[in-house]
Structure formats: C-alpha cells, structure tokens
N, C-alpha and C positions, 0 to 999 in steps of 0.2 A: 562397376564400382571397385576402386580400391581401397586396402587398408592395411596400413601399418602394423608391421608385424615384428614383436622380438625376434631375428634370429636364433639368440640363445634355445626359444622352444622349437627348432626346427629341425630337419636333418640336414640344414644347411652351416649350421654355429661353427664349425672348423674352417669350411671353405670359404664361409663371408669371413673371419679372421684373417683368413690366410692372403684372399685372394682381391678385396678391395684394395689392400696396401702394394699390390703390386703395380707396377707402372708399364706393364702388358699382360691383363689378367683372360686377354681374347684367346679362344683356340679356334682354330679354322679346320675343319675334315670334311674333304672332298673324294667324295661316292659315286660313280657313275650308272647312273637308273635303266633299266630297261623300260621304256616309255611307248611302245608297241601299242599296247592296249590305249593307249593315251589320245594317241595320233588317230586309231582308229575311231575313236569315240567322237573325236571330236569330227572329225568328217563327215561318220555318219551323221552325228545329233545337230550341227551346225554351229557347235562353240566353238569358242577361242581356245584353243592350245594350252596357253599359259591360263585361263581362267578355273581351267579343268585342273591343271596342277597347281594352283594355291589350293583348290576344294580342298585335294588332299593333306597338303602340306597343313590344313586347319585343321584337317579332320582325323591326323596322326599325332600333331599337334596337341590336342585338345583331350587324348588320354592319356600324357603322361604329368603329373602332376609338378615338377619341377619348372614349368612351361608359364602356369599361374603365380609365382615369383619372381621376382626382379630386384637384384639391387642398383640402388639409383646416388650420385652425387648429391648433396644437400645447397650446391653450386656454390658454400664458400672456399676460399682461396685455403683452407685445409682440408679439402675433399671430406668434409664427413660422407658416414654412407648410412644410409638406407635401404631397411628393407620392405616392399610392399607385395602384396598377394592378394591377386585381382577375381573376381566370381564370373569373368566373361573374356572371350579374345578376338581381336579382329586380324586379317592380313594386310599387311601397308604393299599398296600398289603406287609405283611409279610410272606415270603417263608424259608422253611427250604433249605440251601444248600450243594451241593454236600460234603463241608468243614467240613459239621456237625453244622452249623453256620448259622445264620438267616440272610438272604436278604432283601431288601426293594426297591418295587417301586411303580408310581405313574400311574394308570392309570385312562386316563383322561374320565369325565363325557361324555356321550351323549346319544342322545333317543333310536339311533338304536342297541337294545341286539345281532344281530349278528356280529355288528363292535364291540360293548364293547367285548363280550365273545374272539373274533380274535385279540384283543390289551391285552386283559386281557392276555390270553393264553400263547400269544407271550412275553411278558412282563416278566412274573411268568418264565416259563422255560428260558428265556436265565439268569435272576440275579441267575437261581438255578444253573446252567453252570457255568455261570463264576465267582461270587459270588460277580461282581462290583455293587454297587445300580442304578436304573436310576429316579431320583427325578427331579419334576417340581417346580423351585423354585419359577415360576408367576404364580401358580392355588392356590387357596384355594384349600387347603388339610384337607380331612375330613379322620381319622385314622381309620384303621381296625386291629383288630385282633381273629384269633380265635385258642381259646385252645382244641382243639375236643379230646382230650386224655381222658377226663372228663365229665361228666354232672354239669354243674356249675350252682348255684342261681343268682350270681353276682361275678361281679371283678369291683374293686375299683383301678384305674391305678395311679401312682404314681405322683406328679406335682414338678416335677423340674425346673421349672421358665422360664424357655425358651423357651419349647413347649406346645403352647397354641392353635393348634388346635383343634377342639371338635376330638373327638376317641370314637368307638361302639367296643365291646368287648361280645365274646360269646362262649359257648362251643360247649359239643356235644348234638344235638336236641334228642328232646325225644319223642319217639312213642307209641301211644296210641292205641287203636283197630278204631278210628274214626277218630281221630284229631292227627298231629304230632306239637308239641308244643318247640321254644326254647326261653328263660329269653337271653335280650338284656342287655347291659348297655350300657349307654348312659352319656359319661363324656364332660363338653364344660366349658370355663370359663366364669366366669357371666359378665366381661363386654365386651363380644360380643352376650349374649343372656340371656334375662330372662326364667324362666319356664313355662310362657304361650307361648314363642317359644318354647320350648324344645318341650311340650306337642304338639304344633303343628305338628312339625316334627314327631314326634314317631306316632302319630293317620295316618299322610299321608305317613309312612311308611308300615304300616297294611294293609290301602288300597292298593296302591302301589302293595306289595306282593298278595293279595287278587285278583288281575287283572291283574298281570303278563302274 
C-alpha cells in the first residue's frame, strides 16, 4: 500500500525542494562486490545466481528507511511532484520472452530465500510464457537489471522523468582463482536519498551477500 505523505514532515523537505526542480536529480555509484559466497551458494543450493542477488539487494534494501519513499511526477506538463511512502517492497525483474522481447515483473521482498526463490521462479517463467507484465503498483520498487552478455565496469541508466525508482544494474561476474568479483551500479534520485544512504545500502549489501 501507498500513501501520500507531506514532505515538509520528513527528513526529506530540503531534498524534495531542492532536487525534484532539477532536470538530473539521478546519481549513479558503481561498487564492485565480492560475489564468492554468491556463486558458491548458488551451485551448491541449485539457484539462479542473479535470483540469489536480488534476495539480497531486498533484503539490504528493506532496512534502510529512505528505500520506502519515492518521489513521483504528478505526469502534468509542470511536473508537480509527489511524495509517497509505501508499507511493503518488491524487486523488478527483467526477463527475456518467448516473443524475443523483454518481460517485467515484481517480486515481492521477504526474509525467507526459499519462498522469494518459489515467487521469483514462478513469476520470471510465466511473464517469459506469456509475455503479460505482473507489476505491484503499492510496493516500493527497487529496479533490476542484468546484461550478462558482457563484463561491464558500469551502466549509467537513462532518467526519463517518471521513473524514479532507485535501479541496480550489472553484468557478467568475473572469476578470479580465489575471489569471483561483479561492479554493481547503483542509480536513486537524490530527493529520496542522499549518499550516505546510498553508501549505506551498498556496505549492507556486501554483508548481506557475505552471509547469505
């Protein structure tokens, strides 16, 4: 569920000021993860790779409280803005479909990895089937996507004014003889979070994965 929330009572009222009226209110910081434990996990348990890392990215996610706010365009031609603060979050998964055409949907956060991996799953292959999207329009959505075609340094996602979800963006991980290592980006607009959250988030992501 969402709801509409004054800024003014928030510890966001300067940065929604400041930072809705700018015309690139995006910042991107790109961290590179030690992803070891990732890789191993998923070997061992039989998951997906990337399903193992949205777990996380939900579940680093979903204790920092600036994560549950969003501001949003009011979609008229004077951008009002919007602020909302949501009581649940899902991760947006992007799927290649049957059509040759990319899928999207939203699977929702929670602690336990063998329910997320079982909605994850479920989720991913029927949008890949029938190539309908299944989106949560009352969670805070935090974006995924991954280009694994590639080893990539960084991706810099586009900001088209209306989708102002934070979005984690990654390739293909790279293997080392000791360490298997992959560079994240991490894009959010600033007046839903400054960079000592961002920085938050990405350090409780590493742990996170570190203890999976």
């Amino acid at each position: 569920m969402k709801q509409e929330i004054n800024p003014k009572d928030t510890n966001r009222a300067i940065a929604f000021e400041l930072w809705t009226k700018s015309p690139m209110p995006m910042v991107t910081l790109t961290k590179t993860f030690d992803v070891t434990r990732l890789r191993k996990v998923s070997r061992k348990r039989g998951m997906k790779f990337n399903m193992l890392l949205c777990w996380c990215i939900g579940q680093a996610a979903s204790k920092i409280e600036e994560f549950y706010m969003l501001p949003q365009s009011d979609g008229t031609s004077g951008m009002g803005w919007k602020l909302y603060k949501y009581d649940r979050m899902a991760i947006n998964v992007i799927v290649d479909n049957v059509k040759g055409g990319l899928s999207f949907c939203d699977v929702a956060v929670c602690d336990d990895l063998e329910a997320f991996n079982a909605n994850y799953q479920h989720l991913t292959e029927t949008i890949s089937q029938t190539c309908q999207d299944i989106l949560d329009d009352e969670a805070a959505i935090v974006g995924t996507s991954a280009v694994t075609g590639t080893e990539l340094d960084s991706i810099v996602n586009q900001y088209s004014g209306i989708f102002t979800n934070p979005f984690l963006a990654w390739g293909r991980y790279r293997k080392g003889w000791l360490k298997t290592t992959l560079p994240i980006s991490f894009q959010f607009h600033h007046a839903q979070m400054d960079g000592k959250h961002a920085a938050r988030f990405l350090e409780e992501l590493q742990r996170t994965i570190n203890t999976i």
